[in-house]
C-alpha positions as CSV (number, residue, x, y, z in Angstrom):
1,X,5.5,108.2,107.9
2,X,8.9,106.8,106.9
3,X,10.5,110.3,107.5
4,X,8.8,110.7,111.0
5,X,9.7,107.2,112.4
6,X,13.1,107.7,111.2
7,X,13.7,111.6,111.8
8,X,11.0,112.5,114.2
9,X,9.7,115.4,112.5
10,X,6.3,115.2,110.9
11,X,5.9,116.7,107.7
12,X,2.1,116.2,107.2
13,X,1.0,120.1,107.5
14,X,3.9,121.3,104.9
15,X,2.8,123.5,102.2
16,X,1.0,120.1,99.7
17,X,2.6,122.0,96.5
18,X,5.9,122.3,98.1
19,X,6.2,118.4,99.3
20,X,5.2,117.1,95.5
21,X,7.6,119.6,94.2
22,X,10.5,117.9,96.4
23,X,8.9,114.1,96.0
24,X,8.9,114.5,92.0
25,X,12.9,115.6,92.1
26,X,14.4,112.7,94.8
27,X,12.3,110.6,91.9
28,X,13.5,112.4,89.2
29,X,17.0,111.8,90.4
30,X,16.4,108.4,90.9
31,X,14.6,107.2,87.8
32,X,11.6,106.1,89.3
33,X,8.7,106.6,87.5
34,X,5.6,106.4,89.4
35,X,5.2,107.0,93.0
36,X,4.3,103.4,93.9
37,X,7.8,102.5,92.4
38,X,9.3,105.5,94.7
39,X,8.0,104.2,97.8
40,X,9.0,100.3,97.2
41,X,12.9,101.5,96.4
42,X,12.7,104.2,99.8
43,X,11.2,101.5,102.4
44,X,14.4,99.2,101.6
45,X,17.0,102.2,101.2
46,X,17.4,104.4,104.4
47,X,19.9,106.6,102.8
48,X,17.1,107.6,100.5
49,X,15.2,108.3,103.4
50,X,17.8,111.0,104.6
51,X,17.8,112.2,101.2
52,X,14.1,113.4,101.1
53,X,14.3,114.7,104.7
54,X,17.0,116.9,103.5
55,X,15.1,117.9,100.4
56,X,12.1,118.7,102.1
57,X,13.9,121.2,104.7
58,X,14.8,123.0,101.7
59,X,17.9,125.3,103.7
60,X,17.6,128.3,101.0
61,X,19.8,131.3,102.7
62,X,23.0,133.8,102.5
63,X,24.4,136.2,103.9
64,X,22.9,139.8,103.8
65,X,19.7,138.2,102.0
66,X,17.1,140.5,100.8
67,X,19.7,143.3,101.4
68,X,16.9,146.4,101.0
69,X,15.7,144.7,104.5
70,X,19.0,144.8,106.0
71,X,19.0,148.1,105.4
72,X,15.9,149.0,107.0
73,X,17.4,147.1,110.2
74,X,20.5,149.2,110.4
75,X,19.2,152.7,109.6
76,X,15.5,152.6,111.0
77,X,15.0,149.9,114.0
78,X,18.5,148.3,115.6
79,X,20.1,151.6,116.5
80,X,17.0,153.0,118.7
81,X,16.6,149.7,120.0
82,X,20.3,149.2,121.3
83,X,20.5,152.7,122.7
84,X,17.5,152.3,124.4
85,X,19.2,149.2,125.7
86,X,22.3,150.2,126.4
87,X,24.9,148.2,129.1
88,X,21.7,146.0,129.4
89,X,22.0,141.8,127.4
90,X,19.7,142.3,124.5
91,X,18.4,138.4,123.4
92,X,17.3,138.1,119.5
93,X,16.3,134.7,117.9
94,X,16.6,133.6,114.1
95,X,14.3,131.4,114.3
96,X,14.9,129.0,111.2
97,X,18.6,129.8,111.2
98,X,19.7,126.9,108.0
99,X,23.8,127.1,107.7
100,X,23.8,130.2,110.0
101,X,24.2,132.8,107.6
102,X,21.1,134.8,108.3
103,X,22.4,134.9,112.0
104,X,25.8,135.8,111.8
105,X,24.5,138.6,109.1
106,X,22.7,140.1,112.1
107,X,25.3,139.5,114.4
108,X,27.4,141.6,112.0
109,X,24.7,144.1,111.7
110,X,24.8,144.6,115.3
111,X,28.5,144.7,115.8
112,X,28.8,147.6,113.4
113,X,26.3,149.6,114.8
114,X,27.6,149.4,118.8
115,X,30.7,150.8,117.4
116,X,29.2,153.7,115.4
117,X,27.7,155.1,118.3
118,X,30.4,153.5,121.0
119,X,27.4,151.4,122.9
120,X,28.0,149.0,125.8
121,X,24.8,147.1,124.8
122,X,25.8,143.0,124.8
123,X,24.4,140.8,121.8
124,X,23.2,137.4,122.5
125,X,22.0,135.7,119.4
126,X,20.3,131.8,119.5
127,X,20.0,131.0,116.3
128,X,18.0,127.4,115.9
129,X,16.6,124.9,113.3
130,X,15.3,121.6,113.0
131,X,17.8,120.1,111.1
132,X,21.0,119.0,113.1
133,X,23.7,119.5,110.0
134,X,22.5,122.6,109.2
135,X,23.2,123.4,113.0
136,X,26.6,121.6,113.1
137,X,27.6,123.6,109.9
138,X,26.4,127.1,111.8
139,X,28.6,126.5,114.4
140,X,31.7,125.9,112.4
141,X,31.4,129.5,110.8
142,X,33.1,128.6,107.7
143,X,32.0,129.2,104.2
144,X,33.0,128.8,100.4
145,X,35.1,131.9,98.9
146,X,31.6,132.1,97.3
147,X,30.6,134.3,99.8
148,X,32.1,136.9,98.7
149,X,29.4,137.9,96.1
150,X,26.9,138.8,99.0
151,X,29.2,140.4,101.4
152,X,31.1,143.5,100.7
153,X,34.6,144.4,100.8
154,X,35.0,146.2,103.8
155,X,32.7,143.3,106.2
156,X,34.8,140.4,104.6
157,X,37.5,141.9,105.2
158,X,36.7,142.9,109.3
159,X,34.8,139.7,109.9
160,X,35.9,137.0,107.6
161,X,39.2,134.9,108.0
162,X,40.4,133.3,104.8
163,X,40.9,129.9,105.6
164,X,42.5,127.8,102.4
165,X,39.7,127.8,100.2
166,X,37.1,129.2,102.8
167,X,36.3,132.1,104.5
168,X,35.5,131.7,108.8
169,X,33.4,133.9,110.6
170,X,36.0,135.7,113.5
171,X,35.7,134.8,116.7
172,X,34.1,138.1,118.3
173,X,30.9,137.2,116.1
174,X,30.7,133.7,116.6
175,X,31.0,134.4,120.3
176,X,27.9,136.3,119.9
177,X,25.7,133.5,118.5
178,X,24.5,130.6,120.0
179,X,23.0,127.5,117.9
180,X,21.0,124.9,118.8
181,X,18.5,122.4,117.3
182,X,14.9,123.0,117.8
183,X,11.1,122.8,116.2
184,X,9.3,125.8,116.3
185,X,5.7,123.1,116.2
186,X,6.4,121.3,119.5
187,X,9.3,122.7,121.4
188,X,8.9,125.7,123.8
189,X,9.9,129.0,122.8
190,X,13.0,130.8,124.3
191,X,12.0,133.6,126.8
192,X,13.0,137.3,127.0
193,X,13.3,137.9,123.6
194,X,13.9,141.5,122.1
195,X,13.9,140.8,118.9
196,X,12.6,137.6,116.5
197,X,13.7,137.0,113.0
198,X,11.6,134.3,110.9
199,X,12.0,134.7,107.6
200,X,11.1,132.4,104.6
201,X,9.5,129.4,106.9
202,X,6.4,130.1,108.0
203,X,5.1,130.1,103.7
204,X,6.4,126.3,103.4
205,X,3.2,125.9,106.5
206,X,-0.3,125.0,106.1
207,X,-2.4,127.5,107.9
208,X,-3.2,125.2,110.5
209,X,0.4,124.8,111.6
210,X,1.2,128.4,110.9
211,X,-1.3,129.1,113.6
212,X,-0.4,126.4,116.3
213,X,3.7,127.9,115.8
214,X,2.5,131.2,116.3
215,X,0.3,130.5,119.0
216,X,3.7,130.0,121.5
217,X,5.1,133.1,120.8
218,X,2.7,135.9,120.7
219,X,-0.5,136.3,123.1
220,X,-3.5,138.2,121.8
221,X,-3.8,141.6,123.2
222,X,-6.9,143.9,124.0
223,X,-7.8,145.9,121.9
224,X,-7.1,149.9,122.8
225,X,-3.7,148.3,124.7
């Protein structure tokens, strides 16, 4: 209730396991030993309160994750889809988005497959999470030389600009996404989408809200169409 008045996102439908798993580290961290004792130091010390937001948004991503499905993107489903969609605006949404790397990844993706087979087609990417930081961060398009372990020589060097000890995204892919803040649970869903991207969010979900955040995206069909 603290995290709702203060943040406006309600966190009472999360995955149980997940929530105590996050509780008992912010605890951990600060040597409290009971959950009582937790709650007295929070409700005086809003800085805490932050702190547990942010650990219960748990914004796990990189670039290229899970490369095997990246692969399946680029050589099974993204070319047929941007020829057949050629000199027309194809709209995805990462849905979910974290630091942006998931995006931009795609936006990349994308990129190197209009100029394999010389398409026209124009990429619009919104990219969007509930966490404002996360979103501010995106936007920047700058990372830690870290990076560097999940993309691969020939992308860094095409897409990424070594800033001092950074790397930032060029500008022809940042121009491509668009990030904003938004909740999936009570926000309406952008329209004319091609493609959607949610990866690793709806799990954290009790099936109750898994169902009401699906529910604004896809409508049953009949069966036979």
């Amino acid at each position: 209730s603290l995290i709702r008045e203060n943040h406006k996102v309600d966190f009472s439908f999360y995955k149980k396991t997940t929530i105590l798993r996050r509780l008992e580290r912010r605890m951990t961290i600060n040597h409290k030993d009971g959950l009582k004792e937790y709650v007295s130091f929070i409700e005086s010390n809003h800085r805490e309160i932050s702190s547990l937001y942010q650990e219960f948004l748990i914004g796990v991503t990189s670039f290229f994750r899970d490369e095997e499905a990246f692969h399946l993107l680029a050589e099974n489903y993204l070319p047929d889809l941007l020829k057949k969609k050629s000199n027309e605006e194809i709209r995805f949404w990462v849905v979910g988005c974290s630091t942006g790397e998931e995006a931009y990844s795609l936006a990349i993706l994308c990129k190197e497959i209009i100029n394999r087979y010389k398409l026209k087609t124009d990429i619009k990417i919104f990219a969007t999470d509930i966490d404002s930081s996360a979103i501010i961060k995106a936007g920047s398009g700058i990372y830690p030389f870290s990076i560097a372990a999940d993309v691969n020589k020939q992308l860094l060097s095409k897409y990424f600009i070594p800033k001092g000890e950074s790397f930032q995204i060029s500008r022809e892919i940042r121009e491509m996404v668009v990030f904003a803040q938004h909740n999936i649970i009570k926000d309406p869903p952008f329209t004319n989408i091609t493609f959607l991207s949610c990866r690793n969010l709806l799990i954290y979900l009790q099936t109750n809200l898994q169902q009401r955040a699906l529910d604004g995206y896809f409508q049953p069909v009949a069966r036979g169409h």
